[in-house]
C-alpha positions as CSV (number, residue, x, y, z in Angstrom):
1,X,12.5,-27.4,18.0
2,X,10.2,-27.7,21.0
3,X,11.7,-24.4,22.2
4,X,10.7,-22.3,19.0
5,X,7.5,-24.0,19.4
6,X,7.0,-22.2,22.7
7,X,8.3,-19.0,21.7
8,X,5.8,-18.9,18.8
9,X,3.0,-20.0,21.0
10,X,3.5,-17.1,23.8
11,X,4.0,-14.3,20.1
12,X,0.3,-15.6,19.6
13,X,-0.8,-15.0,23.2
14,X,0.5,-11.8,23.0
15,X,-0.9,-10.9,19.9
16,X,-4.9,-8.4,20.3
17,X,-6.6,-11.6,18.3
18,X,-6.7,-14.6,15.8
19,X,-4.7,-14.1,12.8
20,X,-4.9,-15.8,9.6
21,X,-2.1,-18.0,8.8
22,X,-1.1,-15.6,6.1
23,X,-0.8,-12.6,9.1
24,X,1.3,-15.4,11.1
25,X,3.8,-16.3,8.6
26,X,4.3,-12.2,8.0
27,X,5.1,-12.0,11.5
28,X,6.9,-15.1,11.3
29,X,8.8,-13.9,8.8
30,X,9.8,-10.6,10.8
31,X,10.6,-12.0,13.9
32,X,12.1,-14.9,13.1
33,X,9.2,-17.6,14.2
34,X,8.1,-20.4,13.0
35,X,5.3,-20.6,9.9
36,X,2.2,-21.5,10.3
37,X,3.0,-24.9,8.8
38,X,5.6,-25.9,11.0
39,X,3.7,-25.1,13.8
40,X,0.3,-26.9,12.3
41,X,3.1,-30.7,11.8
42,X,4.2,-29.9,15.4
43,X,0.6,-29.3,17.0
44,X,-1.1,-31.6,14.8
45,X,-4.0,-29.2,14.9
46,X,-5.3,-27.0,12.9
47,X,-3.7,-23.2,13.3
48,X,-7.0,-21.3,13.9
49,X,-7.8,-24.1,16.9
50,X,-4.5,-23.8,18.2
51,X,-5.1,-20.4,18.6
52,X,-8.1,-20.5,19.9
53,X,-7.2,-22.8,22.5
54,X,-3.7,-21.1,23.3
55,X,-5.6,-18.0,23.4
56,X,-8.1,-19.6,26.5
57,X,-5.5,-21.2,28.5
């Protein structure tokens, strides 16, 4: 699990902003990530501040 995690974290450094969970789980869908709610249980954070704070490491 921890390794879909990771993959889905770098897509959303990759990505030209923020997306709404509802853009997420489109790409999710398409590439074959994980949703936004998976990745909210894993992170036990909310998906806009993970972003925000994947996006400033």
């Amino acid at each position: 699990m921890k390794e879909y995690f990771e993959k889905a974290i770098q897509r959303m450094k990759s990505l030209n902003g923020i997306v709404s969970e509802e853009e997420w789980n489109k790409i999710a869908k398409e590439e074959n990530f994980l949703s936004s709610e998976s990745i909210k249980y894993i992170s036990k954070k909310d998906f806009i501040t993970l972003q925000e704070e994947v996006r400033a490491s």
